[in-house]
C-alpha positions, 0 to 999 in steps of 0.5 A, a space after each residue: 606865416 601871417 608875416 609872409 602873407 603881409 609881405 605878399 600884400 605889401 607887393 600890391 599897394 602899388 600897382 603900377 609900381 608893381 608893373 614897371 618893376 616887373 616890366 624891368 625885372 622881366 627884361 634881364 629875365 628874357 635875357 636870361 633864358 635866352 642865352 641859355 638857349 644860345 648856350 645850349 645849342 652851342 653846346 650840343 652842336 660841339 658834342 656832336 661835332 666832337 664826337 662826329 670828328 674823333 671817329 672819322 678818317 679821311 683817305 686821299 691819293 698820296 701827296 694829293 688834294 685830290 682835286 681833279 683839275 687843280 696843278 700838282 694836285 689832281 691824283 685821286 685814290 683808285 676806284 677798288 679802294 672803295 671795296 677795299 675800305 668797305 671789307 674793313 671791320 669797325 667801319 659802320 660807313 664810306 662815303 666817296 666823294 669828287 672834287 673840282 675848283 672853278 675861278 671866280 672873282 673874288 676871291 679866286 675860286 670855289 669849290 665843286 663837290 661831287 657826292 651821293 644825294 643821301 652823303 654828307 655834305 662835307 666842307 673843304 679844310 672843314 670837311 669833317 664838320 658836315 651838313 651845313 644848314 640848307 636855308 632856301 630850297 630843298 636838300 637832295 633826295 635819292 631820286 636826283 642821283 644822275 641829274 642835274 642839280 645842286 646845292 650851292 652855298 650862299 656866298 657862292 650864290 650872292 656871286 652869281 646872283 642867285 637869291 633864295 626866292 630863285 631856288 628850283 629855277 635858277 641855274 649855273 654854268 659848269 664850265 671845266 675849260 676856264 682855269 687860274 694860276 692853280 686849275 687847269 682847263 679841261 677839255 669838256 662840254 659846259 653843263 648847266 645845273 639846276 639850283 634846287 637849294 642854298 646852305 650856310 655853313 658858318 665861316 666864309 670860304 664853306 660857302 663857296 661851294 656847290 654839291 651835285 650828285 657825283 654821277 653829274 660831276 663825273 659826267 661834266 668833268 670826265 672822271 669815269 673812275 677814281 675817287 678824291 676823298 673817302 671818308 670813313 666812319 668808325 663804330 666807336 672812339 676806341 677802334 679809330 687806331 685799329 681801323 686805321 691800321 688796318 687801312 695802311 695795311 689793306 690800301 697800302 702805299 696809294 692813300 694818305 690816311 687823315 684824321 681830321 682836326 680843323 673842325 674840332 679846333 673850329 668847333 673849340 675855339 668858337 664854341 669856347 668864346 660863344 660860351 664865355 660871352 653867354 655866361 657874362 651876357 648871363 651874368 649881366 642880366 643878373 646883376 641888372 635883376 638885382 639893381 632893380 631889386 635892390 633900388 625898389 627896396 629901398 625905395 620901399 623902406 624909404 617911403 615906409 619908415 614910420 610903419 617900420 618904427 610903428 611896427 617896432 614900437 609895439 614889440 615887432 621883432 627884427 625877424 618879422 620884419 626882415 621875413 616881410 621885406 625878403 618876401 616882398 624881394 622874393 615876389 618881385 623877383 619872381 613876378 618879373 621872372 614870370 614877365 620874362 617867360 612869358 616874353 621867351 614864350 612869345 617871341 623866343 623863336 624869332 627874337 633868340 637868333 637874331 639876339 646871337 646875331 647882335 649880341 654876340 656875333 660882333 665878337 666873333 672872328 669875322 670867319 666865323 660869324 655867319 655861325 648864328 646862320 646855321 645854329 639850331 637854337 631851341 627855345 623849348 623850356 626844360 625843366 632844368 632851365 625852370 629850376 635854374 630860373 627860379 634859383 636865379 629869382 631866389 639869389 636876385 631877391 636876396 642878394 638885391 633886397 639885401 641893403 634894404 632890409 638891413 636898413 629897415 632893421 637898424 632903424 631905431 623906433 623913435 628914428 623912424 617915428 620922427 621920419 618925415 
């Protein structure tokens, strides 16, 4: 015990040494937890994705996408497929939902999407990954049934130079009758729409889209019956098949029954990637705790090896030696460990998202940059992520102090006492 203490104390000879050290030490730290808050979040948006995906189904017209002015491809399911659907056991929920495209320069055109104001806010070729993160403005709520206003997505809203501080204000022109190679016009009055709120979805085209309430979208583009998309959600992973075969049965020839992918693909592929450069980014900050580690020891042992040889001239065993020096490490490690907690505590909320956003996001593929945008970060500290730190603190310390003690150790006594 009296070589621990001793060690302790050798810690403080130096005490703005000590503060740069943990200053240093502390940095790769912050590091440290804050890609393990980047890990986390990822980790919990691909669980609920995955196991949001693989218990839903999609309905759509046969051969169709649905959309109601798009060429070739405007046949929408039958409005009694609404009730059909919701007399099907297992199925815990049914969302309809109508969609329309608009041209727009660049890149082409975008997307309407009629829905009820409570439902999903669902993302066309990655509809199933759902409630894109509003980032201006408000949602919608259960009294805007019928009217209108909408949510539009930012990259639909940087085209029509909509900016977050015009939320509630601003509108857009709904204008049915122009067209593109791919929509036809449809002989409606415009209507304009009251922008209440903007979204990110995390990959380009899902924010070129616009919510509205489908009692408006039917009103602007004359839709009084017909559904586009039904998406129904099952109670659990294991009765997905069975409900699904009771669809075929029930609704019949009139619908393609889907169960939709791209968002698991998209939730695997970027997750996996974000996860790998977490962990080497992780690593990274290990390997630089223990490069300062390693240089203060033998620093220490360097400036301190007349007292080793003193110490082993009047019969101080190796073991007493090496308790001291790893203790010393152990300390240091921890002390900047502490540095680097109270540095997350402090500034992990602002400075986390915006580490993604630089540090990880460039490796990205350019679609799915914009992720950092809607990903929930927490930088709540767990009692597992504590445990872990210090674990980290522990194997820095040893591994980092490791050649410094060993030089100590292999010092002779009559080396050391003639060191200068």
């Amino acid at each position: 015990m009296g070589t621990v203490i001793f060690g302790l104390r050798n810690v403080l000879r130096n005490k703005p040494r000590l503060a740069l050290v943990a200053v240093l030490i502390g940095i790769p730290f912050f590091l440290f937890f804050a890609m393990q808050a980047i890990g986390n979040a990822v980790s919990r948006q691909t669980a609920v994705l995955t196991r949001d995906v693989n218990t839903l189904l999609q309905l759509r017209a046969r051969g169709s996408m649905g959309h109601v002015n798009m060429v070739g491809q405007d046949r929408i399911l039958p409005e009694d497929v609404l009730d059909k659907v919701r007399g099907i056991g297992n199925i815990v929920d049914v969302e309809p939902y109508l969609l329309a495209m608009a041209p727009i320069t660049p890149p082409n055109f975008v997307m309407h999407v009629g829905l009820a104001p409570t439902a999903v806010k669902r993302l066309e070729s990655h509809g199933e990954a759902g409630n894109p993160r509003i980032v201006a403005g408000r949602d919608f709520t259960p009294e805007d049934t019928g009217k209108n206003v909408a949510i539009i997505g930012q990259g639909y809203a940087q085209w029509a130079g909509i900016k977050p501080e015009d939320m509630g204000t601003a509108t857009l022109t709904v204008d049915a009758t122009r067209t593109h190679p791919v929509i036809f016009a449809m002989d409606r009055p415009k209507r304009d729409l009251k922008i209440i709120g903007t979204y990110a979805s995390g990959y380009v085209f899902g924010d070129l889209q616009l919510f509205l309430p489908i009692d408006t979208f039917r009103a602007i583009y004359g839709i009084d019956r017909g559904i586009s998309w039904v998406f129904v959600r099952v109670d659990s992973v294991e009765n997905v098949a069975i409900v699904a075969e009771r669809l075929r049965a029930t609704v019949g020839d009139v619908a393609d029954i889907l169960v939709p992918r791209s968002a698991a693909v998209f939730t695997a592929t970027t997750s996996r990637t974000v996860l790998q450069l977490v962990g080497a980014a992780g690593l990274v900050a290990i390997t630089l705790m223990a490069i300062v580690v390693f240089f203060v020891l033998v620093m220490q042992v360097r400036e301190r090896t007349r007292e080793i040889g003193t110490l082993k001239a009047i019969g101080a065993a190796n073991g007493r030696i090496v308790a001291q020096f790893f203790t010393e490490a152990v300390s240091l490690s921890l002390l900047g460990g502490a540095v680097g907690l109270a540095i997350f505590l402090i500034v992990g909320d602002a400075a986390v998202s915006r580490l993604f956003a630089l540090g990880v996001g460039p490796f990205l593929p350019s679609q799915y940059r914009p992720l950092f945008e809607s990903l929930a970060i927490d930088t709540q500290l767990s009692a597992h992520l504590l445990a872990l730190a210090l674990l980290v603190a522990v194997v820095t310390a040893v591994t980092g102090g490791a050649y410094g003690v060993w030089q100590a150790i292999r010092l002779s006594p009559v080396e050391a006492m003639k060191h200068e």
